[in-house]
C-alpha positions as CSV (number, residue, x, y, z in Angstrom):
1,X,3.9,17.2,-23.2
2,X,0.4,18.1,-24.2
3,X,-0.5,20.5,-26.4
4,X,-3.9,21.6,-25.7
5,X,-5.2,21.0,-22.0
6,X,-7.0,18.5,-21.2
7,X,-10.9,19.5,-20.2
8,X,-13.7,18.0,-18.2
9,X,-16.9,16.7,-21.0
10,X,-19.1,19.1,-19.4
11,X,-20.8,20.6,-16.0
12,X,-21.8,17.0,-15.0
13,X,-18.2,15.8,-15.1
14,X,-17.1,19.1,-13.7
15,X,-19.1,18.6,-10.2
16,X,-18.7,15.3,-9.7
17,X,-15.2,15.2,-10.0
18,X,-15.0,18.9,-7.7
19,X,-17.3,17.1,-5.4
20,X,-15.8,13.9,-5.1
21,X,-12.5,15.7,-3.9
22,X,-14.3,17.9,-1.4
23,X,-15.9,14.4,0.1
24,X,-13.0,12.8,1.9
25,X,-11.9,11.4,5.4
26,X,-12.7,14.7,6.6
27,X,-16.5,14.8,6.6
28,X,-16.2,11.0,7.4
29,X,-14.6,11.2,11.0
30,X,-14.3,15.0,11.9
31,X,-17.3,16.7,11.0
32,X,-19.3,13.8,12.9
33,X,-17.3,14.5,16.6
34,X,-17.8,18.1,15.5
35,X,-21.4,17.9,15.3
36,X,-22.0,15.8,18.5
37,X,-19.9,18.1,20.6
38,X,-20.9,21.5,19.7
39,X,-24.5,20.9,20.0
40,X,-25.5,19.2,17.5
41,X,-28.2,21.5,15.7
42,X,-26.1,24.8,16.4
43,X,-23.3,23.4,14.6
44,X,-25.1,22.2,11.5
45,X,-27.5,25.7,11.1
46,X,-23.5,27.5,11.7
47,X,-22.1,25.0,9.1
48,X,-24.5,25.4,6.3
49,X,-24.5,29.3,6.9
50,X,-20.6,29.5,6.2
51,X,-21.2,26.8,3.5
52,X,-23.2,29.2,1.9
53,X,-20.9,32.3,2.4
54,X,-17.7,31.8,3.3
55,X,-17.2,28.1,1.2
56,X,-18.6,29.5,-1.5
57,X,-16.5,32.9,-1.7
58,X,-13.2,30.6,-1.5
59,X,-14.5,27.9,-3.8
60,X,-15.8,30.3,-6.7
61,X,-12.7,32.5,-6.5
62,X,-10.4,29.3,-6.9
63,X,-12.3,28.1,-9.4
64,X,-12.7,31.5,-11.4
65,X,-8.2,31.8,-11.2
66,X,-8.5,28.1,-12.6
67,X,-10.6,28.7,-15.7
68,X,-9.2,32.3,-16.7
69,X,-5.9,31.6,-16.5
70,X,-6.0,27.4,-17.3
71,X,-3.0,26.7,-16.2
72,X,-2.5,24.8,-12.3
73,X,-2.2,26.2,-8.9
74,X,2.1,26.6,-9.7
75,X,1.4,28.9,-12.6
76,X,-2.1,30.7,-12.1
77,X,-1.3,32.7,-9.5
78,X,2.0,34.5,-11.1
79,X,-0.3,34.7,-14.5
80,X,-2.5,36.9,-12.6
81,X,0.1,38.8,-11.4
82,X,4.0,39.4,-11.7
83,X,4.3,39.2,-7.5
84,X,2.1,36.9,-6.6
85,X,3.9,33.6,-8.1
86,X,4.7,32.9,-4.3
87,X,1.1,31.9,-3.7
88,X,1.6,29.6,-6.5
89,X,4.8,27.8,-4.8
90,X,3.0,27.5,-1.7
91,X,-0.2,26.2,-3.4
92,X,2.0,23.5,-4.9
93,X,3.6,22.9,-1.9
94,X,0.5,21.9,0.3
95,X,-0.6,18.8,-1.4
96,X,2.7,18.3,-1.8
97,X,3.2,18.1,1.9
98,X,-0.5,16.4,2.5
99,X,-0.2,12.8,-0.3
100,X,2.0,11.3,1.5
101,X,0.3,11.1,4.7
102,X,-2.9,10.7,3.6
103,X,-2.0,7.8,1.3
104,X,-0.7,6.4,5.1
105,X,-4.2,6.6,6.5
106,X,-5.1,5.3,3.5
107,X,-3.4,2.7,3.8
108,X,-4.7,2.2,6.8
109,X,-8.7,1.9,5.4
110,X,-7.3,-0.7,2.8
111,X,-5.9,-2.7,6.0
112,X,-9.2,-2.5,7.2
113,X,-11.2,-3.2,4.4
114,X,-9.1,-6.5,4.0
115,X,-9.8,-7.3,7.5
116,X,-13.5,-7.4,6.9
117,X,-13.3,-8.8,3.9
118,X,-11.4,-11.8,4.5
119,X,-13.7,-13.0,8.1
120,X,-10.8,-11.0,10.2
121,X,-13.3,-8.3,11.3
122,X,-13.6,-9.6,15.1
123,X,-9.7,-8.7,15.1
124,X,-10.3,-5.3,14.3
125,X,-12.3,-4.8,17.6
126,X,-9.2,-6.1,20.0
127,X,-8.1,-4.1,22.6
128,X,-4.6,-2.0,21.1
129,X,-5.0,-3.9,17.6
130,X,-5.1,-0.4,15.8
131,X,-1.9,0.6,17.7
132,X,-0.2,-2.7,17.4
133,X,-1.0,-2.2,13.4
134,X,0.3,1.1,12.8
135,X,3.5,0.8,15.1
136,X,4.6,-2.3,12.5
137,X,7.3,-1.8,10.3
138,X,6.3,-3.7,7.0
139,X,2.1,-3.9,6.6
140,X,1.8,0.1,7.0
141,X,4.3,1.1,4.1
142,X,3.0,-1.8,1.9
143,X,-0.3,-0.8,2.4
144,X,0.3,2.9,1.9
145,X,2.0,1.9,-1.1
146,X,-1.5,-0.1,-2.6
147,X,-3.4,3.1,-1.9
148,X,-0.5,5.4,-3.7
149,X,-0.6,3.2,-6.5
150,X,-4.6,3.1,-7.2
151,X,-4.5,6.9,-6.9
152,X,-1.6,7.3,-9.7
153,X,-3.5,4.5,-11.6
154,X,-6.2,6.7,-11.8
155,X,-4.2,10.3,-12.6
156,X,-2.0,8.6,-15.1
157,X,-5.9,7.9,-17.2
158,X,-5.8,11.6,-17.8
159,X,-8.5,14.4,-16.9
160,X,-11.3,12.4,-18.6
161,X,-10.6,8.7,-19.2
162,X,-9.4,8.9,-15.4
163,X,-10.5,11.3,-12.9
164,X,-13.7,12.0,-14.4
165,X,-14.5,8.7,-15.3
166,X,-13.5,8.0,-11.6
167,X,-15.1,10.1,-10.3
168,X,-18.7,9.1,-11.8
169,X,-18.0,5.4,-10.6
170,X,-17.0,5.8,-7.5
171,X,-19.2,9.2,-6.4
172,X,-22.5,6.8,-6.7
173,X,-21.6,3.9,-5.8
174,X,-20.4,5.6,-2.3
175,X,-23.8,7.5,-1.9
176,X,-25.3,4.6,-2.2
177,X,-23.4,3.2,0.5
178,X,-23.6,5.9,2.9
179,X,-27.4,6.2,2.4
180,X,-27.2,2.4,3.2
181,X,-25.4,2.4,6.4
182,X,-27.0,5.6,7.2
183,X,-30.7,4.0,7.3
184,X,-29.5,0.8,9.1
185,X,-28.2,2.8,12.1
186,X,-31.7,4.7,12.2
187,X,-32.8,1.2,12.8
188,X,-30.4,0.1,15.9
189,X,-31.3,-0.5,19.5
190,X,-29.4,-1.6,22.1
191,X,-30.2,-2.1,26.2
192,X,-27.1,-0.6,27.7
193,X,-26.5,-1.5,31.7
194,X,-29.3,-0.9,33.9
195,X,-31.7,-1.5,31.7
196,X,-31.6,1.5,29.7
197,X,-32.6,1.1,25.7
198,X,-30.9,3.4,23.3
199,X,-32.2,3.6,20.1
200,X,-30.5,5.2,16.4
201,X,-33.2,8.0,16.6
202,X,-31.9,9.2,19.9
203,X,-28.6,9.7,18.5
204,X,-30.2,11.0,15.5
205,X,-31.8,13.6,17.6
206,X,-28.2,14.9,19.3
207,X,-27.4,15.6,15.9
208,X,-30.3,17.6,14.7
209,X,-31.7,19.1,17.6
210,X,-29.4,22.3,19.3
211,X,-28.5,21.8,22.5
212,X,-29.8,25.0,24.2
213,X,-28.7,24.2,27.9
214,X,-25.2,25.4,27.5
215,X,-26.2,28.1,25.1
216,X,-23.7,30.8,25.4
217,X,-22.2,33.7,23.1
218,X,-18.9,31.9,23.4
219,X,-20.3,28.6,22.9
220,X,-21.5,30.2,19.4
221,X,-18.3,31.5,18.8
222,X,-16.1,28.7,19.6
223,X,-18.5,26.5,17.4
224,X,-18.5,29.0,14.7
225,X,-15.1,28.5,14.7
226,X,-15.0,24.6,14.6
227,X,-17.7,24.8,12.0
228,X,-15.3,27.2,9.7
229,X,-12.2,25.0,10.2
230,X,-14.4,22.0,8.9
231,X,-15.6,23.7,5.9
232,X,-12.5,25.0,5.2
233,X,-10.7,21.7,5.2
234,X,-13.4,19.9,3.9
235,X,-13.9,21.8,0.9
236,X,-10.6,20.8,-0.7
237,X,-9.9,25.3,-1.1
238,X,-5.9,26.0,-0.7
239,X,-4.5,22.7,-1.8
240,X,-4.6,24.2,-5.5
241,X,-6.9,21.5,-6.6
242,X,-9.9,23.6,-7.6
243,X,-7.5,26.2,-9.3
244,X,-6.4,22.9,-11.4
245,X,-9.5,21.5,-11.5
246,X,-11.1,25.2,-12.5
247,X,-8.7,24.7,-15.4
248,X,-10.0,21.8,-16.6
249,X,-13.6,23.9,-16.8
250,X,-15.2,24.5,-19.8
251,X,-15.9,28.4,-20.3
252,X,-19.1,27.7,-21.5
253,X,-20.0,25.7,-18.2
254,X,-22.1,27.8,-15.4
255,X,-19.7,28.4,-12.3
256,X,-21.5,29.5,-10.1
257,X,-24.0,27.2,-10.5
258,X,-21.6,24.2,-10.5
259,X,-19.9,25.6,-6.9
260,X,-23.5,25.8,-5.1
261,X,-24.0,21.8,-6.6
262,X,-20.5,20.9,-5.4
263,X,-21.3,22.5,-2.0
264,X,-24.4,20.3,-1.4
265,X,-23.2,17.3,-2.4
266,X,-19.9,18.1,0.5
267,X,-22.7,19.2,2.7
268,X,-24.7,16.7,2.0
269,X,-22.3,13.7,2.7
270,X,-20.7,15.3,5.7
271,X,-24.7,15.7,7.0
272,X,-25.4,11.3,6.1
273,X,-21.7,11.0,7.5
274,X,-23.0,12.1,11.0
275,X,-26.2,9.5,10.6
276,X,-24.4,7.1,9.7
277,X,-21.9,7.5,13.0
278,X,-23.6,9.3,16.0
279,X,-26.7,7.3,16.9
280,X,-24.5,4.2,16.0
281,X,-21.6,5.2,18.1
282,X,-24.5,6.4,20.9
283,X,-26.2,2.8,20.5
284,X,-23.8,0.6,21.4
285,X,-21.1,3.1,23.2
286,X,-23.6,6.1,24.9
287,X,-22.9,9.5,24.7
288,X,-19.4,8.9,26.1
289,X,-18.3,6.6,22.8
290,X,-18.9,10.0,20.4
291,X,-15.9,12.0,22.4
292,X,-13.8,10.4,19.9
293,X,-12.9,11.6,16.3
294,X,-9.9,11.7,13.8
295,X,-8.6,7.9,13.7
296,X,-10.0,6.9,17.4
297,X,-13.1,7.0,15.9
298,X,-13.0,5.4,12.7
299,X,-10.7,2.7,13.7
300,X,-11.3,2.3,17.2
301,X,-14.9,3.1,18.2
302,X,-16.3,1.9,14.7
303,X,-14.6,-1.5,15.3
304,X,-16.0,-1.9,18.5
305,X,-19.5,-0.9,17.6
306,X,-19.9,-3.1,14.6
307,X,-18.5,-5.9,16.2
308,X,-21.9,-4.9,19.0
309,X,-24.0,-4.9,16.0
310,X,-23.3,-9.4,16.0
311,X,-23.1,-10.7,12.7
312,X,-24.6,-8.3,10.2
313,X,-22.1,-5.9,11.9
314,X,-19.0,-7.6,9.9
315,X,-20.9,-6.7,6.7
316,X,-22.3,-3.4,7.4
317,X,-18.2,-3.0,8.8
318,X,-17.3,-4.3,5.3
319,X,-19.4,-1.5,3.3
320,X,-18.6,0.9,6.0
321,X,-14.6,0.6,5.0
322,X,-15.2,0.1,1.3
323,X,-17.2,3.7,1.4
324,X,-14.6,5.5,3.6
325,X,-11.9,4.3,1.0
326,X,-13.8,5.4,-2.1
327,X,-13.8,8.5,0.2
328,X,-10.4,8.7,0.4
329,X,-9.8,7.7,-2.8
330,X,-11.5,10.6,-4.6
331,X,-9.6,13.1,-2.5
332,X,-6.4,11.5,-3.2
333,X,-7.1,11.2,-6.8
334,X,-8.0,15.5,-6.4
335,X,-4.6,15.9,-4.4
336,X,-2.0,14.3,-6.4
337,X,-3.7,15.8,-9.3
338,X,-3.1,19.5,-8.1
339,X,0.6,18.4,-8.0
340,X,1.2,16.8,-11.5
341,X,-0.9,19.3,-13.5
342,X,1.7,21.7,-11.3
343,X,4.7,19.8,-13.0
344,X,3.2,19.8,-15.9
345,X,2.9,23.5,-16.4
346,X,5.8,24.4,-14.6
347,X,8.4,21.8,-15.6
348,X,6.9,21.3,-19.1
349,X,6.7,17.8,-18.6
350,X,4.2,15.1,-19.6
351,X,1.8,13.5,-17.4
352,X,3.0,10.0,-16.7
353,X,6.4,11.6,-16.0
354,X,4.7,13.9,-13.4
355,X,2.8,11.0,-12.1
356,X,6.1,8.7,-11.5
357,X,8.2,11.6,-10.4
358,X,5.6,12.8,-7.4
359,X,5.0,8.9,-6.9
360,X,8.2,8.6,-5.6
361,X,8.6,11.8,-3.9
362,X,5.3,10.7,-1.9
363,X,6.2,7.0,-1.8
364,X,9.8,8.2,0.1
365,X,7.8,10.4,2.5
366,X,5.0,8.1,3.2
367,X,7.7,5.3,4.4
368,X,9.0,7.9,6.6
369,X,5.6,8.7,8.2
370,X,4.8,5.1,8.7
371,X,8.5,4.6,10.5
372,X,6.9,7.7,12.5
373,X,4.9,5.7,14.4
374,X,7.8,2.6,15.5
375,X,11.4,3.2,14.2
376,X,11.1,7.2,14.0
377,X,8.9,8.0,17.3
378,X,9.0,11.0,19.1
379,X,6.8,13.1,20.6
380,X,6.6,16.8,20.0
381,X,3.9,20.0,21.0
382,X,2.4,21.6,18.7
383,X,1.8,25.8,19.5
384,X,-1.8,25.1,19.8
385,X,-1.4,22.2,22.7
386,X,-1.5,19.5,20.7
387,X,1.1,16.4,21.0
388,X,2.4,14.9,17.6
389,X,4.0,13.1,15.8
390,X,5.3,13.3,11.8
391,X,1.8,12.6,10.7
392,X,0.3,15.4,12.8
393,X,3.2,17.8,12.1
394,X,2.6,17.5,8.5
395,X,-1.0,17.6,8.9
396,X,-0.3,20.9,11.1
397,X,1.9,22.9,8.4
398,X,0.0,22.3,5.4
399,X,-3.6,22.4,7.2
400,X,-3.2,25.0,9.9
401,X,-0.9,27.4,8.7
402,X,0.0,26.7,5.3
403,X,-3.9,26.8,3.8
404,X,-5.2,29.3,6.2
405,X,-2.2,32.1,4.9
406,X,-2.6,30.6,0.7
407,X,-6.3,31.6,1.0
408,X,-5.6,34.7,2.7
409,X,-3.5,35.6,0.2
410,X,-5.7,34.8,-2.4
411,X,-8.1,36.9,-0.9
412,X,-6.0,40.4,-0.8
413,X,-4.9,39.8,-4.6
414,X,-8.8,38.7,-5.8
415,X,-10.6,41.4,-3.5
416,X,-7.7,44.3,-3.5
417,X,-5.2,43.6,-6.4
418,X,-7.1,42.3,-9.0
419,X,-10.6,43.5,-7.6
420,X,-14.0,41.7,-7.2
421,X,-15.0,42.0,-10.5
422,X,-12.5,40.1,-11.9
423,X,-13.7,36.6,-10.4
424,X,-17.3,37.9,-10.9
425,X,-16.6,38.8,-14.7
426,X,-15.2,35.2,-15.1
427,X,-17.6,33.6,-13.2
428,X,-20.7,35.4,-15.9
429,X,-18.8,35.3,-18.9
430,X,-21.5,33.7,-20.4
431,X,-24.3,35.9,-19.0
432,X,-24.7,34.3,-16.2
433,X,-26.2,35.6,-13.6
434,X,-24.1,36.5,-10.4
435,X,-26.9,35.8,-6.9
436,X,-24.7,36.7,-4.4
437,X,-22.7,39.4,-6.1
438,X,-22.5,41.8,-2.3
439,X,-22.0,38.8,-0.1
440,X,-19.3,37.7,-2.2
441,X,-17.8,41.3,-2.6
442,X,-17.8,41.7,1.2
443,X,-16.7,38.3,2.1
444,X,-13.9,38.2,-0.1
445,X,-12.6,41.6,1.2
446,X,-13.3,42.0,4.8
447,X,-15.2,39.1,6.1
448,X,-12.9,35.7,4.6
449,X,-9.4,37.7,5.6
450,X,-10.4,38.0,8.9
451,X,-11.9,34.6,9.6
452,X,-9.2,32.8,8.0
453,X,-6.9,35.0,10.2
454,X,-9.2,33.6,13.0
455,X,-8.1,30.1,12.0
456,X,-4.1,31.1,12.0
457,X,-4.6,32.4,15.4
458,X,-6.3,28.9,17.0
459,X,-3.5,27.0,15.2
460,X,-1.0,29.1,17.0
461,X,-2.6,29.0,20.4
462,X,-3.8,32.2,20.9
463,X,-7.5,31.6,21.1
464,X,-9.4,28.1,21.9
């Protein structure tokens, strides 16, 4: 068991470690479709508004339970308070409930990756070859086991000889490569039927430019609402990784400065996310292609589009899956992470025996997910319309109601229990000063509640 917690070397290793979990599959194939559909413009001036309220109310409160009470998401919350150790459970219980799957799609973007490169990339683009992939019985669990195993390689390395030493590898090396792929789609044309040429700066103009034919108070508010559910996912809040990674803070690091860098680097790779995909997509595919999002997108519609691009399409296909799995690599790295420091503190355990025992838990539920899609299938309705199966099930308890309900709950004992200026007195220990002190006051009490109760109702149904 360690002795004395482990600690990030400073701010630097701090944000890119927070930032590198917030950047994940997310931003890569959801926050793109959001962006085309609800106007392009609209959605990214709503976005960055809630980025700047709303994320960082949720981000710096999180953060702030981490570093006061350093212990992990299982523990904190009962520290703070004798009847609020429930939030803790269901803290643990979210990432808990989210590895395994998402090691399964990351399995998937290894499959992929090896497709491109090994000269198989022209398979990738067949008609049902996604479908016929996933609905296997053997590939799918062995490659969900090589992403498993690369993200406990990595958490087993510790706090700083792993995940922040991670983290600064991989965090550059996959800016790079967005910025890369970004550019080069800029740079496409294409002469669709008729003779009609689309060019990359047309698409990059859906994304930018607000669509103001449709403008509409419920067109704001539905896209309000989209823009919130992608911030809120995105930003890695209610999985209890920024309360353990908030415990791995040095007091003498600025938080609020370090949670307005960690939400422009999120925002900032969700924004080169949608360059990189909508005037590609709109290239090669038109306006119709850029209806799809979640896995259609990214291993469907990408396929197809580099497969367009002719040659230099297999290796801008290539980087294109090698970023998306340092993407999911850094969130996976964050998830599993929130678990074992959770073991850690609550079992009394030591790290490589909270690494192997969640490894297997995940390992035993990620083989069921993949038998989900062949051996296991069924198909079931969700409450808000949706059909699924065990991926999206999972996906639906810990993302739509589980996380909406943690953060609520976080909210009450913050904002009512334990009061505002208990995260804010954290948050300047140092003397720091505190720029947003009434935004954050009346977000965390009134305004966050309420939109997060917002989200609860669409994942029920009850609103669009």
């Amino acid at each position: 068991m360690e002795k004395k917690r482990n600690t990030f070397t400073g701010s630097i290793g701090f944000i890119i470690a927070a930032a590198a979990s917030a950047v994940g599959l997310g931003n890569i194939w959801r926050f793109p479709y959001l962006a085309a559909r609800d106007g392009g413009g609209l959605f990214l001036l709503i976005y960055l508004i809630l980025a700047l309220t709303f994320g960082y109310t949720l981000l710096t409160t999180e953060i702030a339970i981490g570093r006061k009470t350093k212990q992990s998401p299982l523990t904190a919350y009962g520290k703070l308070h004798k009847k609020a150790g429930f939030l803790g459970i269901l803290a643990c219980v979210v990432p808990m409930i989210i590895l395994p799957y998402y090691c399964v799609i990351g399995g998937w973007v290894v499959k992929y990756l090896m497709d491109f490169a090994t000269g198989a990339a022209s398979n990738t683009a067949r008609e049902g070859y996604f479908t016929a992939f996933i609905s296997g019985t053997a590939s799918p669990i062995v490659m969900m086991l090589i992403f498993l195993s690369l993200t406990m390689a990595v958490v087993i390395c510790g706090v700083e000889k792993g995940i922040e030493k991670f983290s600064k590898f991989i965090m550059p090396a996959l800016l790079l490569l967005v910025i890369i792929i970004a550019v080069y789609s800029l740079t496409l044309s294409h002469e669709g039927e008729g003779g009609t040429v689309r060019t990359g700066l047309q698409g990059l103009k859906i994304l930018l430019i607000p669509d103001l034919s449709t403008i509409s108070l419920s067109k704001i508010l539905a896209t309000t609402v989209d823009a919130m559910g992608q911030l809120f996912y995105s930003l890695s809040v209610a999985m209890g990784i920024m309360i353990a990674y908030g415990s791995y803070m040095q007091d003498e690091t600025d938080l609020t400065k370090s949670v307005g860098q960690i939400e422009i680097f999120d925002t900032g790779i969700a924004f080169l996310a949608g360059v990189m995909i909508i005037p590609a997509v709109y290239v090669f595919m038109g306006s119709e292609g850029m209806e799809a999002s979640g896995p259609g997108l990214m291993f469907i519609s990408l396929p197809r589009v580099f497969q367009k691009m002719g040659p230099v399409g297999a290796v801008m296909g290539g980087l294109f899956f090698a970023m998306v799995l340092f993407a999911a690599l850094t969130s996976s790295v964050s998830i599993l992470e929130a678990i074992v420091s959770s073991f850690m503190d609550g079992l009394h355990i030591g790290r490589k025996k909270a690494v192997a025992i969640e490894g297997v838990i995940a390992a035993a539920i990620g083989v069921i997910v993949c038998l989900g899609y062949n051996r296991l299938y069924f198909e079931f309705t969700l409450p808000n319309g949706a059909i699924a199966q065990i991926l999206d099930i999972m996906d639906y308890i810990s993302n739509n109601l589980l996380m909406p309900i943690v953060s609520i709950g976080t909210c009450i004992l913050a904002g009512w229990v334990l009061k505002p200026d208990f995260i804010i007195g954290e948050a300047c220990k140092n003397g720091e000063r505190f720029g947003r002190k009434g935004m954050y006051v009346a977000m965390l009490r009134f305004i966050a509640p309420v939109l997060l109760f917002v989200l609860l109702l669409q994942a029920f149904g009850i609103i669009g």
